[in-house]
Structures are given as structure tokens and as C-alpha cells.
ROKOL-410167 format. One line per 3 residues: number of its first residue (from 1); for each residue x, y, z of C-alpha. Coordinates in steps of 0.001 Angstrom, whole numbers, m for minus. Example, Ala and Ser with C-alpha at 12.3 -4.5 7.8 and 13.67 -1.06 7.14 Angstrom:
! ROKOL-410167
1 = 12300:m4500:7800  13670:m1060:7140
This chain:
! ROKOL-410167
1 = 26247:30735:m35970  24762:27375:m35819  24750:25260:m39069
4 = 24177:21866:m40814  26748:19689:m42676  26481:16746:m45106
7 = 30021:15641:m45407  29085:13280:m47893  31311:10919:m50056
10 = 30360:12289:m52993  28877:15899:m52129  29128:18202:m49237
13 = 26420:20595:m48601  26369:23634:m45644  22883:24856:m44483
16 = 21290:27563:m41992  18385:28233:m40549  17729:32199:m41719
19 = 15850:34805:m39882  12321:33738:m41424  12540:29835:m40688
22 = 13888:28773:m44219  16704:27133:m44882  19237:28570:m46898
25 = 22721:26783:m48678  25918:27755:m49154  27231:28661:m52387
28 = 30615:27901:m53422  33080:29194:m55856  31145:28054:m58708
31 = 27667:29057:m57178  26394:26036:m56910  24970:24699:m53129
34 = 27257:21098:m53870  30602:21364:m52760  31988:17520:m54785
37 = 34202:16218:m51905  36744:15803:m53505  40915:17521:m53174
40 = 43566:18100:m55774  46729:18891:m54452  48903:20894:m56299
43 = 52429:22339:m55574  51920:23350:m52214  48208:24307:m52484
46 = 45384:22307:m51833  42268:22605:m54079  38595:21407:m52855
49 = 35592:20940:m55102  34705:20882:m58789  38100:22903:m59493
52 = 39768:19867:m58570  37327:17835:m60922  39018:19748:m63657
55 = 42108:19553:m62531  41863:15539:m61755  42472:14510:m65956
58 = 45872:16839:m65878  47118:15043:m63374  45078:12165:m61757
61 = 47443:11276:m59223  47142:14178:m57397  43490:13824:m57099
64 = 41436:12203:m54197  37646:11527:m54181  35488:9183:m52345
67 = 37667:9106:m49503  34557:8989:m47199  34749:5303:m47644
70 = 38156:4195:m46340  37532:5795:m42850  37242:2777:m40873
73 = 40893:1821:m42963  44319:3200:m41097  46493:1469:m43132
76 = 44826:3200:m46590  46207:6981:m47491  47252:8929:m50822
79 = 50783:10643:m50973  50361:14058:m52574  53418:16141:m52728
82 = 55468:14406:m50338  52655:14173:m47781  50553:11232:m46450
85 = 46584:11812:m46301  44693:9844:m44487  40349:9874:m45328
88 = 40015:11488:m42405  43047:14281:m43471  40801:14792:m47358
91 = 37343:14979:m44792  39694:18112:m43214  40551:19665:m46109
94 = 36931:19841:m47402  35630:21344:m44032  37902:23709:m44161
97 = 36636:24881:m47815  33510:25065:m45937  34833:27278:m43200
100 = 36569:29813:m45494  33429:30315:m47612  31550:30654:m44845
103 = 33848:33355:m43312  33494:34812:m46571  29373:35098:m46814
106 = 29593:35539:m43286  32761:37981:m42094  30978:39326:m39358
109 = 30448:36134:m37593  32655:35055:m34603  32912:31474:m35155
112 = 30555:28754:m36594  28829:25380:m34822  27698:22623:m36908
115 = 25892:19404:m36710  27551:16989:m39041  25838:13361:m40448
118 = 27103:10497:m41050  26232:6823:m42606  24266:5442:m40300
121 = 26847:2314:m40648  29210:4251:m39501  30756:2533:m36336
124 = 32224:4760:m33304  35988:4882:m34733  34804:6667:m37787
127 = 32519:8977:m35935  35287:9379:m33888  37703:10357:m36713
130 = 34995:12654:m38218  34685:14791:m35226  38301:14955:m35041
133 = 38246:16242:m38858  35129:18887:m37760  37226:20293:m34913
136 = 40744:20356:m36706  38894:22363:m39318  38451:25320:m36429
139 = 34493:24396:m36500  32766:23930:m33258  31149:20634:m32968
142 = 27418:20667:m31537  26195:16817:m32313  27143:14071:m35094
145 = 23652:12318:m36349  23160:9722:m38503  21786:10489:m42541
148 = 18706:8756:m42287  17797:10863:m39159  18595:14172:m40892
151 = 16300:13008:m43957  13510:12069:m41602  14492:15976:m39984
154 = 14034:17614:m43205  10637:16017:m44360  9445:15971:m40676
157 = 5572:17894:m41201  2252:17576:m40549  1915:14148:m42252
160 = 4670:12768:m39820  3070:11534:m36227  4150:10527:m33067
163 = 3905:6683:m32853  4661:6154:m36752  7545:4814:m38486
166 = 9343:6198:m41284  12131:3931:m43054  15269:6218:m44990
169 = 16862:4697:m47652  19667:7115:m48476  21855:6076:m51784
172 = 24614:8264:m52105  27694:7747:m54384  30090:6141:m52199
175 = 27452:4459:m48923  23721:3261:m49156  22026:3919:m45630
178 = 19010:2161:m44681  17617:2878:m41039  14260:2660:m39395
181 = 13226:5483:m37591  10124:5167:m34866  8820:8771:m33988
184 = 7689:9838:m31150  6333:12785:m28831  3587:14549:m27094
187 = 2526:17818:m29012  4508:17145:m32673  7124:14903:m33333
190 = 10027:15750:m31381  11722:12255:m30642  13559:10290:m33405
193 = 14677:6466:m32576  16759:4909:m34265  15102:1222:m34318
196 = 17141:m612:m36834  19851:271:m38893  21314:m822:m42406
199 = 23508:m215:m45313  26949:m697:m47031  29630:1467:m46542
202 = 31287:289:m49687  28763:114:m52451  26736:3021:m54042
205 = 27127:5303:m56818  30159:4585:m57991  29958:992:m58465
208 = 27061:1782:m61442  29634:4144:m62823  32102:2037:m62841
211 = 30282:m1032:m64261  29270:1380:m66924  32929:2522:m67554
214 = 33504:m1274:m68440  31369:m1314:m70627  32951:1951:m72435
217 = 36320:905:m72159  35457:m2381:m74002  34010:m262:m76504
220 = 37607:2094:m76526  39315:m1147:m77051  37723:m2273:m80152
223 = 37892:1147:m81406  41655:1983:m80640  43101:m967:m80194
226 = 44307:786:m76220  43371:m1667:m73415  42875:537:m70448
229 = 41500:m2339:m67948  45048:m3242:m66862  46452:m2446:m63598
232 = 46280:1457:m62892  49828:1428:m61671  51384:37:m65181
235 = 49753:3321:m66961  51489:6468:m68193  50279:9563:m67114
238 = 48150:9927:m70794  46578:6894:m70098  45350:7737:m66486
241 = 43945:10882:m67895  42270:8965:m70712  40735:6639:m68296
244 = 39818:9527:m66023  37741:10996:m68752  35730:7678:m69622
247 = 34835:7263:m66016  33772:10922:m66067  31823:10223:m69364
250 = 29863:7165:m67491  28817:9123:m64467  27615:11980:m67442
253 = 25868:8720:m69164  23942:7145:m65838  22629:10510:m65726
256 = 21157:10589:m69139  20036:7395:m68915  18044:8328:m65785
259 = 15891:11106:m67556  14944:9272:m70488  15574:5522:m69986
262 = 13796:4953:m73541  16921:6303:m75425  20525:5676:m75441
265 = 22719:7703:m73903  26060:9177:m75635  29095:11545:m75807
268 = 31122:12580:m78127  34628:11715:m76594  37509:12701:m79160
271 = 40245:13377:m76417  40542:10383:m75757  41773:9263:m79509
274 = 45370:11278:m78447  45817:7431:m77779  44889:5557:m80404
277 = 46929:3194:m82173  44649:3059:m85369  45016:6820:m86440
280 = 45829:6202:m90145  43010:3433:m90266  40678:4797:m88538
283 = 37129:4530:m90483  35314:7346:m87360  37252:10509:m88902
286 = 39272:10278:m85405  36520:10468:m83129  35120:8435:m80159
289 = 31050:8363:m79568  30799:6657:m76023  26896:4889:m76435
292 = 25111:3303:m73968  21576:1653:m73653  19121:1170:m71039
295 = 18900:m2619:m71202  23175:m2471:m71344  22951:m742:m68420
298 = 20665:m2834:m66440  22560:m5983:m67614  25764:m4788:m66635
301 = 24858:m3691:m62867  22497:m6674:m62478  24532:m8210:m59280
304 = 24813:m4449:m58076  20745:m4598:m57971  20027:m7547:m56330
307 = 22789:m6870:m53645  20714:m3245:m53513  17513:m5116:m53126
310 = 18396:m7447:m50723  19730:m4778:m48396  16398:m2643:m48823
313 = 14035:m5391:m47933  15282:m6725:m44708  13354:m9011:m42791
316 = 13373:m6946:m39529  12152:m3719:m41688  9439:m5791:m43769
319 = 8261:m7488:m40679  8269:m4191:m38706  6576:m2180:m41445
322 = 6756:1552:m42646  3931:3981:m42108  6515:6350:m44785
325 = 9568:5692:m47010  11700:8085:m47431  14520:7876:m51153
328 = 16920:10149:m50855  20774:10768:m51633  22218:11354:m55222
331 = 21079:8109:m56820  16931:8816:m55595  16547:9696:m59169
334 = 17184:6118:m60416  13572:4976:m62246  14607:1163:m61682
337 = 14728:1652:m57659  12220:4127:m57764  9924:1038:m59028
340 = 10658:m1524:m57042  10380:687:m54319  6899:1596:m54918
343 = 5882:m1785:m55682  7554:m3404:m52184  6096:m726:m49924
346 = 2997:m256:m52304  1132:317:m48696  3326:2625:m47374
349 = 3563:6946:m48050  6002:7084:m50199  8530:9993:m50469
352 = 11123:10659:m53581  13108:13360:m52583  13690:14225:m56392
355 = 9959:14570:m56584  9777:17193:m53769  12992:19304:m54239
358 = 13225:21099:m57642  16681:20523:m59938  19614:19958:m57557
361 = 18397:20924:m54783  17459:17094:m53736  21129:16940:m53027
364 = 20539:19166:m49762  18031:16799:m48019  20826:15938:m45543
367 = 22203:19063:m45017  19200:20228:m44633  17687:18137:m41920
370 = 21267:18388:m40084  20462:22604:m40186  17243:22046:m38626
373 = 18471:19928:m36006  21328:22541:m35374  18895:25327:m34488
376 = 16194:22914:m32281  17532:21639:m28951  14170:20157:m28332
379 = 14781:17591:m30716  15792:14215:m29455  18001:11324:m31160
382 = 18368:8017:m29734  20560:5749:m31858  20901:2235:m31871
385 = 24725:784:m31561  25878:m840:m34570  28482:m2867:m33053
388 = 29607:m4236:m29498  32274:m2467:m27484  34488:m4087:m25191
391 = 37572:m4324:m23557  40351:m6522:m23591  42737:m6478:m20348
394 = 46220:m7470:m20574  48454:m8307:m17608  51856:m10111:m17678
397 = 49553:m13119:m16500  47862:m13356:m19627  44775:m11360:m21074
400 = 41102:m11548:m20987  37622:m9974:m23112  35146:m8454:m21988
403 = 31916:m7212:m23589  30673:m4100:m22548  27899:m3237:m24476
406 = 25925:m4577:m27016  25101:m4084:m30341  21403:m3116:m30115
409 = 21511:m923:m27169  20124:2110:m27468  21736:5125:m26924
412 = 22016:9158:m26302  23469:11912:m24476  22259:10049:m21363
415 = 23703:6731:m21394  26411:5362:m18979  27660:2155:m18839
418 = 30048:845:m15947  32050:m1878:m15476  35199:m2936:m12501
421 = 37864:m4642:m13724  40405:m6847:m11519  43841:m8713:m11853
424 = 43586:m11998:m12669  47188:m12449:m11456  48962:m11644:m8159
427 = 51090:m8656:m7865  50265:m7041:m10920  52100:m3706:m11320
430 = 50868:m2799:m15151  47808:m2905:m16787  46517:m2443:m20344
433 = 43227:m1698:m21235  42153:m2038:m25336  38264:m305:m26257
436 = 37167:m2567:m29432  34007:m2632:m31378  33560:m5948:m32645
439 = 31130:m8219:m34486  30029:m11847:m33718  30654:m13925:m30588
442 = 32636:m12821:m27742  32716:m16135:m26325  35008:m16665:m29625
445 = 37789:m14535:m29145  40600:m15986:m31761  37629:m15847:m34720
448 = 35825:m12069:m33736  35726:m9247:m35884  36997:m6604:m34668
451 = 39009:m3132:m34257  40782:m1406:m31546  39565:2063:m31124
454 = 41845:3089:m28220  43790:2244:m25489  45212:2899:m21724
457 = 47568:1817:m19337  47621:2019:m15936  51451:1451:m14045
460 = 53066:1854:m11110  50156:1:m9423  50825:m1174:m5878
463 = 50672:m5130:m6191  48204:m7039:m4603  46521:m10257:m4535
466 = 44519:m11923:m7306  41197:m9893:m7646  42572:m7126:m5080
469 = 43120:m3998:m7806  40232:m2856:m9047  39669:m548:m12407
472 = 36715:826:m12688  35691:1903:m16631  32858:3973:m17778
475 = 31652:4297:m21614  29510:7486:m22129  28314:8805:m25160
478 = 29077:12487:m24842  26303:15575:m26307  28094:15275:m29678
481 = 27480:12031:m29805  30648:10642:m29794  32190:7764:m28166
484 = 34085:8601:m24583  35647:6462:m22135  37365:6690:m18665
487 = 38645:5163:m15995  39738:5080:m12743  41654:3210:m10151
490 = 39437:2944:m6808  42431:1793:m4683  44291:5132:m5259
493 = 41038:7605:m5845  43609:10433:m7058  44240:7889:m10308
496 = 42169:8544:m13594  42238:8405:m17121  40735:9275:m19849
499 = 41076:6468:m22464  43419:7988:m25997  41313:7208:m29140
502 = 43762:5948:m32552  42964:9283:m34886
């Protein structure tokens, strides 16, 4: 059975293609089509989803959400019961939550296929460590596609022609994707291209809850005397609950605000006053309201806004233009960049996805778009890369850089890129090969950004002369769209490898 996955930071959402052409989402334990991505681990059992939301104030150090983000980071994991997670380990637990409900709405079926999004930021090593996560979760793996694509799939009608241009801005609660997509075809739109591609893989959501969060811890402090803004790691395990609740209170809060930005938003928080130091004094009758205004709000995440702003109006998208714009993710129901939206592209179709999909059911646009692609060979995806790859070679006569592709190039199923390597020392009897993505100037090696994504070695080669050995690499990007490289040794034909990602 062939379905569609958002593995989002905040949400995860599973879609099919039924009998009748609709698509239909997976319900989870609490019958709801959002599966949070989030994991509680407790004594030996690992719980996934809005169980573990309620679990996360008993005991917050077991909990892990927004994991999504720290992909790209090796060094960054959570120890939970005596184990080591790493994102990519809380992405596997989540899938697999998806697989047993599945198996469970679907018993009959044999096994299950997905296609999977991800931020279109995301560079090769994190789509790399995703489809690892996909296929450790015992789900076949038919093609990894960038967000912005899958939105563009899932509002892909009539209106949508070949030749036009439709630009995704995709604001989730842990990324913000921005990505211009060029259509094209003969008979429909059946070719997406990827011409340009945005975002932050570190800012969405979450950084309006939390600036909202200081804001209600200020107002905690004044009321109970309890400073909660210290370091995390100083805190009892009350206090980490307490805090827990606040920051649950000012995601509850953005929310409220969003429906009616004319009125203040507020809760009634009285758990949190187990804490209090001003009991005896206190003049509330030992109760906490948590109050927030619009004009607060917009004061507080003002350098959130303009960072948001700046990344949506990019010179090469607003010198390219957009025939459509497409808002989507969990924050496309915030009025303020609803309005400047409309006003920048004020020339431009523009598409809300909280406007077109009734109550939650905007959260699916992903998933969605990822079903339909998982059920249409025809269609055809051709991304632009993010970063550079290359290759450094090192020899016990030094090393050297080489860049292999770059950043800009487009590519699909059906790229191949080849490249012979020699020794730049006599009698070499060891190479090592390093695959990188980096960003900036290769010509300046000891200042460039970037990260190994794998490695090989080849020994035992007969020495010869300076330039005499010759490797020959080749970088494909495989059906599922991930990353794969290999290489061989043309003296000795019988020699090949191919190259061990870091997972």
C-alpha cells in the first residue's frame, strides 16, 4: 500500500489515496488525523503523540519534541532511561507509531511504501538520516520530496498551468520553507522544478511561543515571587513541570490570539501556584490568570517578524515573480502574515491553506500532496541542490579539495556526476576519500562551511608514480532521492566501493 508522510517537527500526518480518488488520513489513538511528533519515554516503553503531551508536565525530562530540528547536529541527543537518542532515533520512534496504526486500520496489508517530505533546507545528510529513520521503521521507502513540492501537489488543479510559477511558503512549528516552484508539462501539469529554494531550519512556531512564554513568566514572577527564566538545569522537577505548563499555556494563547486578534487572550492557570512563595499574601484567592494582548504579542516577536519577512521577500523570488502563493504549515492561520502577504504579492493568486481546508484539516496539506505523489509515477520532481558536494582526498603526502557539484544544479533520478581522482604523491599505498556539503568558497579551504557526510578508503593500492592511480567517483541521486556515491579503482577493475554515509 502506497502512502504519504509529513514527518513534521511539530505534527506528523499519514495519507492514502482511496479507491474513489480522495484522500483519506490516518487516525490515531485519540482520533485525530495529527500525530504531535513528539516521544515520552517511560520505564521501558516508549510513548508517541499527544499521550506523551500529557505525560511531558509529570516528568519533563523524559519528554522530546521538536527534534526535527537538530538533524543536521551529531553531537546533540536526549538520554531517556539509560539510552542515547539521537533526532534521527525520536524521527524512528514516531514512524513506527505510524506503522503500527497503520497495521492496525490496515491488517490485511502486506507491507506499506511511503513518500516522505522534508524542509526544503534540508541538506543531503539529513535526507540521508531521514531515510535511514523511514527504513529502520520497517516502511518501504518510494521517494523523499521537499514540503513546498508536496503543497504545490496537493493544490495542483485546473487553475495551476504548465509554464507558471507557484511560490510555497510553508511555516511550521519548528522550520519555515520557502521554495519556488516553475511548472511544467504538455497535457496538465506533470513536472515540478524546484527553481529556488529558502527557509530556516531553526526558526518557526516555537520561537512565537516562546517569546510569548516570556512574557508569562514575567507575569508568574511578579505574581509569585518564583523566577523560572534561570537555567533549566538548576530547576527541581516541580519547577520544570511548572514551566512546562506556561509554555503549554502560550502555544494555547497564540492560538486565541489568532481567531480574534481584537481581544486578549487568557487562562486560568492555578497549578502552577503549587509554587508560590506568596500563599498567605496572596491578594488572587491562589490563582494565576495568564493574559495576553494583541499589541503584547506583536511587540514581543517584533525581531521574529522582520527576520520572517526578510526571508519571504527574497530578491531572486520578487524579481522572478509568482503567478500563485501558496501559505501553508501550522502557523498559515497567523492574520499578521496573512497581511503582509497579500499586500507583497497583491498581484499574485493567492492561496491560504486555512481558507481552503475546513478546522484541522489544513494541517494535512503536506501529507497530502506527499499521498498524491505516492500513487502518480508520472509526476516529475527536479530539485535544486542546496549546498556543494565535494571531496577531500587525503594521502600521506598531504590532502587536497575538490568540488564536485554545485549548489544550484539541478537534480533528479537522472543525474550523474563523475569525477577521476589521482595521487598527488609517489607510491601511494592508502587513500581516503571524505563526501562534504559545504557553503562558500572552495578556493578557501581553512574558512568553508562545511560537514562530512561520509567517507572511504581505498588500501593495499599497488604504488605508482605521481598521477599514475586513478579513482574514479560517481555522485548519483538514487529514485528516492537520496544522496549515493561510489567509486572505483580503474587500475584494478575488480576494486569498488560504495562510499559509508555517518547515520
Amino acid at each position: 500500500m502506497n502512502i504519504g508522510i509529513d514527518l513534521g517537527t511539530t505534527n506528523t500526518v499519514a495519507g492514502w489515496m482511496n479507491i474513489y480518488g480522495n484522500i483519506e488520513f490516518l487516525e490515531f489513538d485519540d482520533g485525530r488525523t495529527v500525530l504531535p511528533s513528539c516521544v515520552f519515554f517511560e520505564r521501558g516503553k516508549t510513548i508517541v503523540g499527544s499521550q506523551a503531551q500529557t505525560l511531558a508536565s509529570e516528568n519533563p525530562a523524559a519528554f522530546v519534541c521538536d527534534s526535527k530540528v537538530f538533524m543536521d547536529d551529531r553531537k546533540k541527543f536526549w538520554e531517556c532511561g539509560g539510552k542515547r537518542y539521537k533526532a534521527e532515533d525520536i524521527s524512528l520512534e514516531i514512524l513506527k507509531k505510524v506503522k503500527d496504526t497503520l497495521k492496525k486500520r490496515f491488517p490485511d496489508e502486506k507491507s506499506f511504501d511511503a513518500v516522505v517530505t522534508v524542509p526544503a533546507k534540508f541538506g543531503e545528510d539529513q535526507i540521508k538520516r531521514t531515510a535511514s529513520a523511514v527504513k529502520r521503521a520497517g516502511i518501504g521507502l518510494i521517494e523523499i520530496i521537499k514540503e513546498p513540492v508536496a503543497a504545490v501537489l496537493a493544490f495542483n488543479d485546473s487553475s495551476f498551468r504548465p509554464g507558471e510559477t507557484v511560490y510555497v511558503i510553508d511555516f511550521g512549528g519548528g522550520t519555515v520553507d520557502a521554495a519556488l516552484v516553475e511548472l511544467t508539462g504538455t497535457d496538465g501539469v506533470t513536472g515540478f522544478n524546484v527553481t529556488a529554494a529558502g527557509g530556516n531550519r531553526h526558526l518557526g512556531g516555537k520561537n512565537l511561543d516562546e517569546a510569548i512564554c516570556s512574557i508569562l513568566l514575567e507575569q508568574f514572577r511578579e505574581c509569585s515571587g518564583q523566577d523560572l527564566t534561570d537555567d533549566a538545569v538548576t530547576w527541581g522537577t516541580s519547577r520544570k513541570k511548572i514551566r512546562n505548563l506556561i509554555l503549554t499555556a502560550s502555544q494555547e494563547l497564540k492560538k486565541q490570539l489568532y481567531k480574534n486578534p481584537n481581544e486578549a487572550a487568557c487562562l486560568e492557570l492555578n497549578e502552577v501556584c503549587s509554587v508560590c512563595e506568596r500563599k498567605d499574601s496572596c491578594s488572587c484567592g491562589c490563582s494565576f490568570k495568564a493574559e495576553i494582548s494583541y499589541d503584547e504579542y506583536l511587540s514581543a516577536t517584533d525581531e521574529i517578524y522582520e527576520v520572517l519577512k526578510e526571508l519571504i521577500v527574497s530578491d531572486e523570488v520578487m524579481e522572478h515573480g509568482a503567478d500563485h502563493v501558496i501559505f501553508t504549515g501550522g502557523m498559515s492561520a497567523d492574520p499578521y502574515l496573512r497581511q503582509f502577504i497579500s499586500s507583497v504579492f497583491e498581484n499574485s493568486d493567492v492561496i491560504f491553506a486555512g481558507d481552503v481546508c475546513r478546522g484541522e484539516s489544513y494541517l494535512t496539506t503536506i501529507a497530502r500532496g506527499a499521498a498524491i505523489k505516492a500513487c502518480d509515477r508520472n509526476i516529475h520532481i527536479v530539485n535544486k541542490l542546496l549546498n556543494s558536494l565535494g571531496l577531500i582526498c587525503r594521502g600521506k603526502n598531504g590532502k587536497y579539495m575538490d568540488s564536485v557539484i554545485s549548489a544550484g544544479t539541478d537534480i533528479d533520478s537522472n543525474f550523474e556526476e563523475r569525477h577521476i581522482y589521482t595521487n598527488n604523491g609517489r607510491f601511494e599505498t592508502e587513500l581516503r576519500f571524505e563526501v562534504y556539503e559545504y557553503s562558500g568558497d572552495p578556493e578557501d579551504f581553512e574558512n568553508l562551511e562545511y560537514r562530512k557526510a561520509g567517507e572511504f578508503v581505498f588500501n593495499d593500492i599497488t604504488p605508482a608514480d605521481t598521477g599514475k592511480q586513478r579513482i574514479e567517483t560517481v555522485f548519483r541521486f538514487d529514485e528516492q532521492g537520496v544522496l549515493t556515491v561510489s567509486a572505483s579503482d580503474l587500475n584494478n577493475n575488480g576494486r569498488s566501493i560504495e562510499v559509508s554515509f555517518e547515520i
